[in-house]
N, C-alpha and C positions, 0 to 999 in steps of 0.2 A: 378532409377532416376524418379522425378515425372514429366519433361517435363513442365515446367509452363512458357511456351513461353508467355501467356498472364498476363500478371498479374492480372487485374480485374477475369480474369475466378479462377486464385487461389486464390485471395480470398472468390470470390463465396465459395468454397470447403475450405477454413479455416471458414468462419462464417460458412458454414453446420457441420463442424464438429466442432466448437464450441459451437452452437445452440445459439446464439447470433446474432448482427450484430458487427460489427467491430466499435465501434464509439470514440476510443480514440488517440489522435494524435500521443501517442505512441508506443503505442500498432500496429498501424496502419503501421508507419513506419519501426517497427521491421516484421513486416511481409511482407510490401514489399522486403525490403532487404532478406528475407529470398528466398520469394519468384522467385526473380530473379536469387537468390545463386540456384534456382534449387532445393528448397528442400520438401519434402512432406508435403502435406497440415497439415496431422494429427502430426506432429513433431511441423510446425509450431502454429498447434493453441494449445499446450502445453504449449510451452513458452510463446505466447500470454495471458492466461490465466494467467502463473504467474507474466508475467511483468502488466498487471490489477490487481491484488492483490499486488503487491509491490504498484502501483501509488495509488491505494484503501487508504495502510497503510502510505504510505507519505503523501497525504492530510489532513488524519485522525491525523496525528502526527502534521500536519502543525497547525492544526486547533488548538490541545489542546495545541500547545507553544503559540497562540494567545490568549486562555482561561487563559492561566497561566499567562500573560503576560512577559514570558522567555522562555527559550529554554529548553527543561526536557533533563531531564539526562536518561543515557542507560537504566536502571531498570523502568524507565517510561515509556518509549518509549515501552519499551516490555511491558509493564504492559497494555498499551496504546493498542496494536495490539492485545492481549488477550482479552481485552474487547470489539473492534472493531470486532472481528469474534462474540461475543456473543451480538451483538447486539445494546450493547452501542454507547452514543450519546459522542462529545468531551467535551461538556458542564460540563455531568457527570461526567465523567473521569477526567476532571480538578479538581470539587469539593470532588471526592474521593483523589485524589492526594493532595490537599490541607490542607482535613481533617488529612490526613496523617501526611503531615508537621508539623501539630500542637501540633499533638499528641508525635510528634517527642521532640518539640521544650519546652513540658508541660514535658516530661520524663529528660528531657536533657537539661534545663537550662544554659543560657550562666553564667560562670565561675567571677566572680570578679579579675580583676586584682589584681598581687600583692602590 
């Protein structure tokens, strides 16, 4: 048991082992709660890290269905978190995505009625 009778003292020792500071309201929350549950700093700043990295790739996705002006589809959306680890802005990723479409839409011609 890690004893985190304090809370602020635990997360002192989740940002040390995160080597960060804590600054997201989520992120923040989920470590209080852990915190409290009594659990070890370094468990906690784990999960903290990946729940930063999921809210990372949810903004990021938020961001490129406002570039697109609609909501991207699954294969986007990952296409979208693959580019966001490499660097990429949403901006671009929209007009990759778009280019996309196009090239989709030049191969694949809508159909004539019969």
């Amino acid at each position: 048991m890690a004893n985190n009778s304090d809370v602020e003292a635990c997360f002192t020792r989740v940002n040390s082992a995160l080597g960060y500071e804590l600054d997201n309201d989520t992120a923040r929350a989920v470590a209080q709660t852990l915190c409290e549950a009594d659990w070890h700093p370094h468990y906690i700043a784990g999960i903290v890290d990946q729940v930063n990295d999921l809210d990372a790739d949810n903004l990021f996705v938020r961001k490129l269905g406002a570039a697109l002006k609609r909501d991207p589809v699954d294969n986007e959306i990952e296409y979208a978190k693959k580019r966001r680890q490499e660097g990429a802005d949403p901006d671009a990723v929209a007009t990759e995505v778009r280019e996309d479409d196009e090239a989709i839409a030049v191969r694949n011609p809508p159909r004539a009625s019969p």
